[in-house]
C-alpha positions as a Python dict, from the first residue, in 0.01 Angstrom:
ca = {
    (1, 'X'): (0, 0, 0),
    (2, 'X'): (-17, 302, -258),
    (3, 'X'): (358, 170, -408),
    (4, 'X'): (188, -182, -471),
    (5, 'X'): (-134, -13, -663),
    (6, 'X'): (109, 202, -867),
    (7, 'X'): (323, -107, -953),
    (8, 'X'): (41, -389, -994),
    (9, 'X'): (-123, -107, -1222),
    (10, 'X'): (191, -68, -1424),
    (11, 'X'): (239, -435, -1472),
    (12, 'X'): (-122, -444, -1568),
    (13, 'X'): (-55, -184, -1822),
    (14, 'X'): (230, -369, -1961),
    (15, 'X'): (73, -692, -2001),
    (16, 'X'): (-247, -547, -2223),
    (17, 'X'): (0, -372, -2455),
    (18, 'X'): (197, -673, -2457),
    (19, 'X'): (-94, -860, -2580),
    (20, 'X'): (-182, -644, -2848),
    (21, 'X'): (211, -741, -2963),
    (22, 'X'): (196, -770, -3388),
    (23, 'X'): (-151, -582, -3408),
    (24, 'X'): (-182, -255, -3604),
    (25, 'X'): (-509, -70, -3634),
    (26, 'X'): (-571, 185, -3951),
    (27, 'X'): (-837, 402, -4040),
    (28, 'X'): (-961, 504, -4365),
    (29, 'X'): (-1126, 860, -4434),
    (30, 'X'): (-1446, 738, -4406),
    (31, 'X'): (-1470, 783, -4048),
    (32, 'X'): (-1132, 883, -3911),
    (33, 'X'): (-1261, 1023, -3541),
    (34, 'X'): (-1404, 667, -3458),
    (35, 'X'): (-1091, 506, -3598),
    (36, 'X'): (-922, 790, -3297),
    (37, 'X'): (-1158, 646, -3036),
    (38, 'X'): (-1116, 279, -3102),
    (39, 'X'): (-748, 315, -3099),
    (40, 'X'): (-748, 512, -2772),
    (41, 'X'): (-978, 241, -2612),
    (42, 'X'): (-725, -47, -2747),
    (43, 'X'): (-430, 175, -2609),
    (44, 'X'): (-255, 183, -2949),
    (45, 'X'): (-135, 473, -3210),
    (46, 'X'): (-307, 466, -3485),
    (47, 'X'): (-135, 339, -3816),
    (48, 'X'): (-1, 617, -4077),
    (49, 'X'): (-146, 610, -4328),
    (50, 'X'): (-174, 857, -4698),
    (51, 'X'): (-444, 877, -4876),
    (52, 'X'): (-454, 1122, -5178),
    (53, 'X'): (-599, 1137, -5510),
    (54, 'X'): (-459, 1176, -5863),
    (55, 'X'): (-608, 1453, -6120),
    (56, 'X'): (-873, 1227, -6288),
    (57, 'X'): (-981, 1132, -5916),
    (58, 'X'): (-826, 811, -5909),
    (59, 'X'): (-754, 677, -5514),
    (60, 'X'): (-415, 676, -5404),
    (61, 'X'): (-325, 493, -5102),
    (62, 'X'): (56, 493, -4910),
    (63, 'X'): (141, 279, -4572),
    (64, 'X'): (348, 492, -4438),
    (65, 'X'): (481, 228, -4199),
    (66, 'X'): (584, -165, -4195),
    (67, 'X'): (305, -380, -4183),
    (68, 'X'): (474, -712, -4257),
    (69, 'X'): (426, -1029, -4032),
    (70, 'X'): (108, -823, -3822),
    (71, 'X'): (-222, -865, -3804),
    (72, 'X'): (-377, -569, -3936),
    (73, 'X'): (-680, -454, -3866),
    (74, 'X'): (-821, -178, -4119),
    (75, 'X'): (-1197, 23, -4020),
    (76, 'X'): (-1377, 148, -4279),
    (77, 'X'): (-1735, 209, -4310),
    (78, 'X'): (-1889, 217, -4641),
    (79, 'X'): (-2113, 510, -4611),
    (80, 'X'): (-2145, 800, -4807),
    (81, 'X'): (-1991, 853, -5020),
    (82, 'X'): (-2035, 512, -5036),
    (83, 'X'): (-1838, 428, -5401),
    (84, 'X'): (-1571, 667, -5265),
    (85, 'X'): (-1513, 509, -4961),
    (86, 'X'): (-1581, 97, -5043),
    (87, 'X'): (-1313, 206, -5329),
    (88, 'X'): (-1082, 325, -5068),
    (89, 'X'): (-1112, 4, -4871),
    (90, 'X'): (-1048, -235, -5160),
    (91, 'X'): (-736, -3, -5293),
    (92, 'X'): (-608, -36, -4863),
    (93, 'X'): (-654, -428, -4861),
    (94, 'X'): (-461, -473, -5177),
    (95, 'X'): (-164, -246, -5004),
    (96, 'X'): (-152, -411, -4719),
    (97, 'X'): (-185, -794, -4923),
    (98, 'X'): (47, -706, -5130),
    (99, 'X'): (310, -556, -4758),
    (100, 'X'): (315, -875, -4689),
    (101, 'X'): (22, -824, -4368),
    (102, 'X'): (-29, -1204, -4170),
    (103, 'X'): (-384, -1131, -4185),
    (104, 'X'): (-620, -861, -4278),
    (105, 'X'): (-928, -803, -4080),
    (106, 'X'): (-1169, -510, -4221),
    (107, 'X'): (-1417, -356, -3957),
    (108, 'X'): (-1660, -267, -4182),
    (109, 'X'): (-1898, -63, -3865),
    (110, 'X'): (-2145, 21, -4174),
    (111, 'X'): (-2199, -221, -4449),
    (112, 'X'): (-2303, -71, -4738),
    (113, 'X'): (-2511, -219, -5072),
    (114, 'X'): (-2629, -437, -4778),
    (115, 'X'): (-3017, -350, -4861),
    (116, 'X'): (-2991, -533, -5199),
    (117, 'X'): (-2917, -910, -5021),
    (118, 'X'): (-3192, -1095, -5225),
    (119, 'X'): (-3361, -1078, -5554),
    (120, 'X'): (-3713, -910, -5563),
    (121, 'X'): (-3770, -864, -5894),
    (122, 'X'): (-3617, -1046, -6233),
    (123, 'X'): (-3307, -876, -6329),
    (124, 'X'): (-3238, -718, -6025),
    (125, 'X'): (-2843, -770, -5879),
    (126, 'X'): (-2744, -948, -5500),
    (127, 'X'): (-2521, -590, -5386),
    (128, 'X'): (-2421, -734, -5044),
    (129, 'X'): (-2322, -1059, -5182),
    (130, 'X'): (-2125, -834, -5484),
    (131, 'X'): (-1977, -622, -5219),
    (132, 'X'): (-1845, -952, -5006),
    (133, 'X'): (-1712, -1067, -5350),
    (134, 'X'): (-1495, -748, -5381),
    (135, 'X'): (-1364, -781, -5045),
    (136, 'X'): (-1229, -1115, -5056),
    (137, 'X'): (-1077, -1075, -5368),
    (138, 'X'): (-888, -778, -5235),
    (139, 'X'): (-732, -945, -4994),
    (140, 'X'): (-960, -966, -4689),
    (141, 'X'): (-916, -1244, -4393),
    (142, 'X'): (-1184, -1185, -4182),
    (143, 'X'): (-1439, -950, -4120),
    (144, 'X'): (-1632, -715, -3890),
    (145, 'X'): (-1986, -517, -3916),
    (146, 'X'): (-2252, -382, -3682),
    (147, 'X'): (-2560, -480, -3769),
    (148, 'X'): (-2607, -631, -4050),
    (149, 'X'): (-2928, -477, -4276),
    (150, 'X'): (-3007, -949, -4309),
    (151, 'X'): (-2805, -1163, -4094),
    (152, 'X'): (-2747, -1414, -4398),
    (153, 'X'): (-2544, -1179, -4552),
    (154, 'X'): (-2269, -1323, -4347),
    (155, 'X'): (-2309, -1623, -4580),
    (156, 'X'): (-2227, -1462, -4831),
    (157, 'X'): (-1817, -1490, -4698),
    (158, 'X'): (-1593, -1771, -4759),
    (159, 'X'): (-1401, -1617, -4462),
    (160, 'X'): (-1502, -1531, -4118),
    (161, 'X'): (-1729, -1289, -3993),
    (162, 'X'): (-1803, -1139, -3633),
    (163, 'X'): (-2157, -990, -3619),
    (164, 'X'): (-2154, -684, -3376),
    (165, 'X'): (-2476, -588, -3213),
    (166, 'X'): (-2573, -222, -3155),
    (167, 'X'): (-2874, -315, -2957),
    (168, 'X'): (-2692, -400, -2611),
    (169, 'X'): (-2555, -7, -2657),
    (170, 'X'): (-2901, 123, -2680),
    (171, 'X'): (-3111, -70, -2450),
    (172, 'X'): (-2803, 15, -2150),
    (173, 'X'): (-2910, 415, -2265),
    (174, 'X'): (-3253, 347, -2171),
    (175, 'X'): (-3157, 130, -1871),
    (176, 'X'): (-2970, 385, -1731),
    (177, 'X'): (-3216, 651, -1764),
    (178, 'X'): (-3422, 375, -1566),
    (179, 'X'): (-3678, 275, -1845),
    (180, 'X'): (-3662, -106, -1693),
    (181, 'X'): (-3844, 60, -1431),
    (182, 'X'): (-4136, 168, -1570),
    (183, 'X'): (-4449, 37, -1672),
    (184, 'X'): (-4544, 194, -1922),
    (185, 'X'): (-4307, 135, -2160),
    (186, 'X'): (-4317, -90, -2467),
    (187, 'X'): (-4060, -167, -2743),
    (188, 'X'): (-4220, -140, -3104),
    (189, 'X'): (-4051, -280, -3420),
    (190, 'X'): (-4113, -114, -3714),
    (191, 'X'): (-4188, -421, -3965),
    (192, 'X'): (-4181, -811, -3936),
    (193, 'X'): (-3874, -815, -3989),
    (194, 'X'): (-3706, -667, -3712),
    (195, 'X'): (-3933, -888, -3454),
    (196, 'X'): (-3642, -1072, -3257),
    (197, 'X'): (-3408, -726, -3221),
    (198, 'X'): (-3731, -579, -3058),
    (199, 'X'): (-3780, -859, -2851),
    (200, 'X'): (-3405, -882, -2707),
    (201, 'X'): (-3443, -505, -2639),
    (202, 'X'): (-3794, -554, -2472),
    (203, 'X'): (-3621, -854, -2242),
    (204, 'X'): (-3383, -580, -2163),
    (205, 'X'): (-3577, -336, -2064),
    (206, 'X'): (-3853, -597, -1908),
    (207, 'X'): (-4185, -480, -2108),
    (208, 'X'): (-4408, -607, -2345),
    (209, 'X'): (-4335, -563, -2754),
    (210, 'X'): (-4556, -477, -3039),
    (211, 'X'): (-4470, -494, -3413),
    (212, 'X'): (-4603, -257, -3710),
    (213, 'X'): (-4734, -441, -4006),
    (214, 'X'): (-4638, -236, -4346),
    (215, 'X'): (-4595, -258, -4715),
    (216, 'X'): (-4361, -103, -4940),
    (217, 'X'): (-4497, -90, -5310),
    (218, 'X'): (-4185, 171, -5389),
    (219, 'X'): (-3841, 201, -5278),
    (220, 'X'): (-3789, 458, -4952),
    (221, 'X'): (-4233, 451, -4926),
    (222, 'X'): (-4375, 340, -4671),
    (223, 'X'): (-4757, 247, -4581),
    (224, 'X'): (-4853, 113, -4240),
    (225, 'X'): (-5124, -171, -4260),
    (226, 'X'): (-5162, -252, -3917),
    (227, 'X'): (-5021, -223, -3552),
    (228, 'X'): (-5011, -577, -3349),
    (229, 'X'): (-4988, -528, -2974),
    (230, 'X'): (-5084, -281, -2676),
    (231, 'X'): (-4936, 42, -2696),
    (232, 'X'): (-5224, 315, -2612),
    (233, 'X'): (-5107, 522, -2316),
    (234, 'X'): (-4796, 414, -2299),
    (235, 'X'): (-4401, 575, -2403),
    (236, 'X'): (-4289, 379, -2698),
    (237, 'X'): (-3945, 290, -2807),
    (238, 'X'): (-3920, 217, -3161),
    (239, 'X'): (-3548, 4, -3254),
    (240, 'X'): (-3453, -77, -3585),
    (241, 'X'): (-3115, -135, -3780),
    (242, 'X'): (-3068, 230, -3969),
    (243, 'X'): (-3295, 507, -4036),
    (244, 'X'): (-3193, 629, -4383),
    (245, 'X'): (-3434, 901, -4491),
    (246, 'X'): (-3631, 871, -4176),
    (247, 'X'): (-3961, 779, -4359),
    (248, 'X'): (-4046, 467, -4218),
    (249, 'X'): (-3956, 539, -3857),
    (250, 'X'): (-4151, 886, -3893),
    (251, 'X'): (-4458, 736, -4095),
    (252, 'X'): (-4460, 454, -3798),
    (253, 'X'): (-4411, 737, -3489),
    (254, 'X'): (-4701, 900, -3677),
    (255, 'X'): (-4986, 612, -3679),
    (256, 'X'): (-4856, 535, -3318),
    (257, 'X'): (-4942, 878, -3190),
    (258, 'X'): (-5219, 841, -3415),
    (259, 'X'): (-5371, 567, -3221),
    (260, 'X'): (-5317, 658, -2903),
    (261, 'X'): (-4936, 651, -2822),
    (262, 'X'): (-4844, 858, -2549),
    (263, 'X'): (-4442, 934, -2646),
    (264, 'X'): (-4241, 774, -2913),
    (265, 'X'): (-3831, 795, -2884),
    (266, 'X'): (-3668, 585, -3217),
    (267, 'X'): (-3319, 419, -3171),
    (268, 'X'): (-3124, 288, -3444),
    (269, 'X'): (-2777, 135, -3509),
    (270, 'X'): (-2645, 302, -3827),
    (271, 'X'): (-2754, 672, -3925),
    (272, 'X'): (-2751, 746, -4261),
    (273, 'X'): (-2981, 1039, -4253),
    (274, 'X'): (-2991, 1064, -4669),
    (275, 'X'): (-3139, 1359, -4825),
    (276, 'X'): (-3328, 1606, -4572),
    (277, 'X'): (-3364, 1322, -4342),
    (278, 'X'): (-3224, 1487, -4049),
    (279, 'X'): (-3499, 1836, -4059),
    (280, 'X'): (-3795, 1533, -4125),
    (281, 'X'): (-3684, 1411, -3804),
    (282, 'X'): (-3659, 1687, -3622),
    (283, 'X'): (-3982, 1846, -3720),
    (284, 'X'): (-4171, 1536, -3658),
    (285, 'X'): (-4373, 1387, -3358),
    (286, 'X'): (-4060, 1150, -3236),
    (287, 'X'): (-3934, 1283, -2909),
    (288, 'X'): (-3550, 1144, -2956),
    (289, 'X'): (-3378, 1012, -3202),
    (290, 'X'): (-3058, 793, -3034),
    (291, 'X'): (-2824, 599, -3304),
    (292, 'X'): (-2442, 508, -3245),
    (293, 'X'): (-2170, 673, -3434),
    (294, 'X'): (-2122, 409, -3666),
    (295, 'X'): (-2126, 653, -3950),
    (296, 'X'): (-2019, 1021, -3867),
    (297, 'X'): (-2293, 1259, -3754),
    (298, 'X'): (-2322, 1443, -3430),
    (299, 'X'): (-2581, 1582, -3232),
    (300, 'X'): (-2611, 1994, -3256),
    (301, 'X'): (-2823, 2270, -3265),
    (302, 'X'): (-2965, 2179, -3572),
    (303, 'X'): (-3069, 1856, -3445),
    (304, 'X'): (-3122, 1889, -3137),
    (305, 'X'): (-3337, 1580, -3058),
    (306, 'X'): (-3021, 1340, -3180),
    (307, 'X'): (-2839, 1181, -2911),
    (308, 'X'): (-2515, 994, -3038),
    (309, 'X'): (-2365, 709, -2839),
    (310, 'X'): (-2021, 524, -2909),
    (311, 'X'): (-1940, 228, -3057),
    (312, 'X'): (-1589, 264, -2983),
    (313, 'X'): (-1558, 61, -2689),
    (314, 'X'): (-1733, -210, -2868),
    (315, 'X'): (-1545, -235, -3157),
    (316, 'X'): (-1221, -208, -2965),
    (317, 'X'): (-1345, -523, -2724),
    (318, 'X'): (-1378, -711, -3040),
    (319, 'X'): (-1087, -657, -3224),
    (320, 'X'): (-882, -718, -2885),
    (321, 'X'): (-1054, -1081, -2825),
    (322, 'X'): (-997, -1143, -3286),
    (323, 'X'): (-652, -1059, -3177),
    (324, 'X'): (-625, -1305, -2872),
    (325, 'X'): (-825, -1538, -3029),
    (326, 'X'): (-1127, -1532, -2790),
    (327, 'X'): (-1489, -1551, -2791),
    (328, 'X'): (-1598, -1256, -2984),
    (329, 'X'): (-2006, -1439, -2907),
    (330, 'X'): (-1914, -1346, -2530),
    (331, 'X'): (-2010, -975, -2573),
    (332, 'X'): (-2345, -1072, -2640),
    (333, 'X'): (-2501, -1303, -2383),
    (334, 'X'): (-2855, -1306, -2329),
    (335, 'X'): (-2864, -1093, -2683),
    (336, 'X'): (-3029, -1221, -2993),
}
């Protein structure tokens, strides 16, 4: 009985690398630890790859192995430095276009300039749709991202694009620490905007939503107007796409507690944590902070209420079922 474990095991271990036949997976330096954990969770060795710099600072990229005839998948956020590292990625899709790659898939976990996806103001530029620009011409076949700051910025491609969801990862933290259980808990989103990921995350953890009404006359200021829904009493969870320098989320923790709030814990996809964003955070009301390591940070003594949760296994799923040529849609049922 034991010998026919060890052997179906061993066949089943040979047929998942055999799938992943004429993939290679490379990292960039933007976040080379998650491009580790994503190759672990696909079973593969991470592609060699050089990156240096000339004197005037000038990128310099080397594949240090064949990539012609695969499907190459290359992950790259473009956080900050953000110029340093969405120059990076460019520079790495025109290597591998110009190796001869089958077709180049960038899992972009962060997508930066993404804020910038409409015009506000005369004279003002479309970033996101500049930065989709950029990657097609260099060479890109499909792409990958987490989150998405506006969900139309996937129109902005002439090729495909899988939207990953963070949410799913966050709402199964809360699950498991048995939130879905409890009554008085309530999922708040932190402007109009972010309405329907507050209500998937409410359906997931089986309470009641409310939404904070604001107004931003400046870039990175906030001002709440009003708060729609009951909350007083009760433990709120607060979910929106990135905290960047933590204003909003802590200016909207603030008028919750304000008004009655018993606890508020934020959760967010992408951290940026800009400026002092990460001592705001910790010195203000919010009880937890929980984002996924799209972007590197990591919980420590100097933040110690940051919890960090993969996105490894996610991103690995995906790129397997690009690879195969499944439903990528499939890792989101019942998520919107």
């Amino acid at each position: 009985m034991g010998s026919t474990l060890a052997q179906n095991q061993k066949i089943g271990k040979l047929l998942k690398e055999r799938s992943l036949d004429g993939m290679k997976l490379f990292s960039g330096n933007a976040h080379p630890e998650l491009g580790k954990r994503v190759a672990a969770e696909l079973g593969v060795e991470l592609g060699k790859l050089t990156t240096t710099k000339f004197a005037d600072g000038e990128i310099r990229i080397m594949i240090e192995e064949s990539a012609r005839g695969n499907e190459i998948f290359i992950l790259q956020p473009t956080c900050n430095p953000t110029n340093d590292n969405a120059m990076e990625l460019f520079i790495m899709l025109d290597a591998f276009r110009r190796a001869s790659a089958r077709r180049i898939t960038v899992v972009m976990p962060y997508y930066g300039y993404a804020r910038q996806d409409k015009k506000i103001k005369p004279r003002e530029p479309i970033t996101a749709r500049l930065i989709a620009n950029f990657l097609e011409a260099s060479g890109a076949d499909r792409i990958v991202a987490i989150d998405l700051h506006a969900e139309q910025i996937q129109g902005f491609f002439n090729v495909p694009v899988d939207h990953l969801y963070g949410g799913p990862i966050l709402g199964q933290y809360f699950v498991d620490r048995g939130f879905h259980e409890q009554e008085d808990i309530v999922v708040v989103s932190p402007d109009v905007a972010g309405v329907s990921r507050a209500k998937s995350l409410a359906e997931m953890l089986r309470c009641p939503f409310v939404v904070i009404a604001k107004r931003r006359p400046a870039p990175n200021v906030v001002e709440v107007v009003e708060i729609v829904g009951d909350f007083v009493g009760k433990k709120c969870v607060m979910i929106d796409d990135m905290i960047d320098t933590g204003g909003s989320i802590i200016m909207g923790a603030q008028a919750l507690m304000d008004r009655g709030a018993r606890e508020v814990i934020a959760c967010s996809t992408h951290a940026v944590f800009s400026k002092d964003a990460r001592t705001r955070l910790q010195d203000s009301c919010l009880s937890e902070i929980v984002v996924l390591d799209t972007i590197p940070n990591q919980a420590g003594e100097d933040f110690p209420k940051l919890t960090v949760l993969p996105s490894a296994p996610l991103i690995a799923d995906a790129i397997r079922r690009i690879h195969l040529n499944e439903s990528v849609s499939e890792l989101f049922h019942g998520w919107r």
